[in-house]
C-alpha positions in Angstrom: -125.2 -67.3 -166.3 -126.3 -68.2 -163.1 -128.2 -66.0 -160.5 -126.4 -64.2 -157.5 -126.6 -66.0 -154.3 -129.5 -64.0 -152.4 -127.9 -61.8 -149.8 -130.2 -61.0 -146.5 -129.2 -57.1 -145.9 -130.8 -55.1 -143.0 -130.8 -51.4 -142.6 -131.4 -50.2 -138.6 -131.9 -46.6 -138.8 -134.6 -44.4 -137.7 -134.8 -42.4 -140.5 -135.4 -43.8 -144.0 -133.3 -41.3 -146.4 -130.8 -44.3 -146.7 -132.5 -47.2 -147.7 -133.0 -46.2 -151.5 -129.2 -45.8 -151.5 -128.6 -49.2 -150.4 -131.8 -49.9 -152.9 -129.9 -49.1 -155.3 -126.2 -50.8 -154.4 -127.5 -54.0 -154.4 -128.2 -56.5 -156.8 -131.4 -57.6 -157.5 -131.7 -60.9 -155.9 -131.0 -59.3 -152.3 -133.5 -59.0 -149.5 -133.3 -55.5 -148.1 -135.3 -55.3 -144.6 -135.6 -51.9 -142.6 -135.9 -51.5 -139.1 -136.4 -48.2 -137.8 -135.6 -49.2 -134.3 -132.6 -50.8 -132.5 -135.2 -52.8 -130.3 -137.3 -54.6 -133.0 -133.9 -55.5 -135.2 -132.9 -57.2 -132.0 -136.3 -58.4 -131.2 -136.4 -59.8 -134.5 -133.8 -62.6 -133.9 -133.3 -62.4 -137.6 -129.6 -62.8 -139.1 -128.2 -61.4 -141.7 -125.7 -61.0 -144.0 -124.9 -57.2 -143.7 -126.3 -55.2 -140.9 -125.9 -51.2 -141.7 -126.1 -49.2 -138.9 -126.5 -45.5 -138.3 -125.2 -43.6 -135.6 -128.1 -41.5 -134.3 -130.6 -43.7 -133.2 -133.6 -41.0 -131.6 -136.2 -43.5 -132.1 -134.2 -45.7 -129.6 -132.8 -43.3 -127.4 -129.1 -44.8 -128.3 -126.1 -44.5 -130.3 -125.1 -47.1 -132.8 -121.9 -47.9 -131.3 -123.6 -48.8 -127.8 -125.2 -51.7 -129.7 -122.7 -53.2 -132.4 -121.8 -55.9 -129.6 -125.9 -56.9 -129.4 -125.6 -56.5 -133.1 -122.5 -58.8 -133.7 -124.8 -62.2 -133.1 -127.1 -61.3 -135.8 -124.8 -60.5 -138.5 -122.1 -62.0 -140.9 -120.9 -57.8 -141.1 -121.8 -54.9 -139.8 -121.5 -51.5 -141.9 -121.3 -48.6 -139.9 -123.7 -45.9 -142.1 -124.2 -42.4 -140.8 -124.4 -39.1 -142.2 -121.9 -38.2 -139.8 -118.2 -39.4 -140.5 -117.5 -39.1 -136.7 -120.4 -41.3 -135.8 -119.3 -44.0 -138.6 -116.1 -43.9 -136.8 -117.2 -44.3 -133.5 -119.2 -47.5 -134.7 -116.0 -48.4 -136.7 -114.5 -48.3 -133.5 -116.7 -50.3 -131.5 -116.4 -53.4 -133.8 -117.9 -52.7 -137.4 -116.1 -53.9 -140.6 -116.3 -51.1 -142.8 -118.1 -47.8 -143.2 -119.9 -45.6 -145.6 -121.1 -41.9 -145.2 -124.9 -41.8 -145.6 -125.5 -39.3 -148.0 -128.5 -37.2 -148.8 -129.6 -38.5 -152.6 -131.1 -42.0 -154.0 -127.3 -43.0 -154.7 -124.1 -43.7 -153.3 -121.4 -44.8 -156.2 -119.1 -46.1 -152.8 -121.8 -48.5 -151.7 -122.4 -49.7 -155.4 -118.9 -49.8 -156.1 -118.4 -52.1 -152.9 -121.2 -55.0 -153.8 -120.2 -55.1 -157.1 -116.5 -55.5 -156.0 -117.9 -58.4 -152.8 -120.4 -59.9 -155.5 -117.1 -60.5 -158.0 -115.1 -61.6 -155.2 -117.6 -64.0 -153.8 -118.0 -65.7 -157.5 -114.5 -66.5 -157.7 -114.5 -68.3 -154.3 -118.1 -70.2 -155.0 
């Protein structure tokens, strides 16, 4: 059996509550990078595969759907995630893919449910 393709996944959010869910979605070979501010993920010039992006960015002084356009040249998707369904759909909205609602534990069975579903797809293209 061969190894998944490594995904590059970043996480822009201010607060760090998500980033264990995502942890935890993804398969092992990804690269999970968090940036807790808008202005270094855009400073960082890095791209990505999947860019998830929260609504409320205090750090920033911003909301994520003010950015998704600065956002758009740095990855292949953006995933609007907020703990706030209004706020994913605002970033929805503004140009995102797809959503999912932050939520308050270590997992999210719609996020794991999703990368297994893209990593099954994505084998019977390769």
């Amino acid at each position: 059996m061969t190894a998944d393709p490594l995904l590059s996944i970043a996480l822009v959010d201010d607060k760090s509550y998500g980033l264990q869910q995502i942890q935890n979605a993804i398969p092992a070979s990804a690269e999970l990078e968090w940036f807790s501010s808008a202005n270094d993920f855009l400073a960082s010039g890095k791209t990505f595969d999947f860019v998830f992006l929260d609504y409320y960015l205090d750090e920033d002084g911003i909301t994520g759907d003010t950015i998704v356009s600065a956002v758009q040249q740095y990855a292949k998707e953006i995933i609007a995630f907020s703990s706030v369904p209004s706020g994913n759909k605002k970033i929805l909205l503004a140009g995102a893919q797809r959503s999912f609602l932050k939520l308050l534990g270590d997992n999210n069975d719609a996020l794991h449910t999703f990368f297994l579903t893209f990593l099954v797809e994505r084998r019977s293209v390769d």
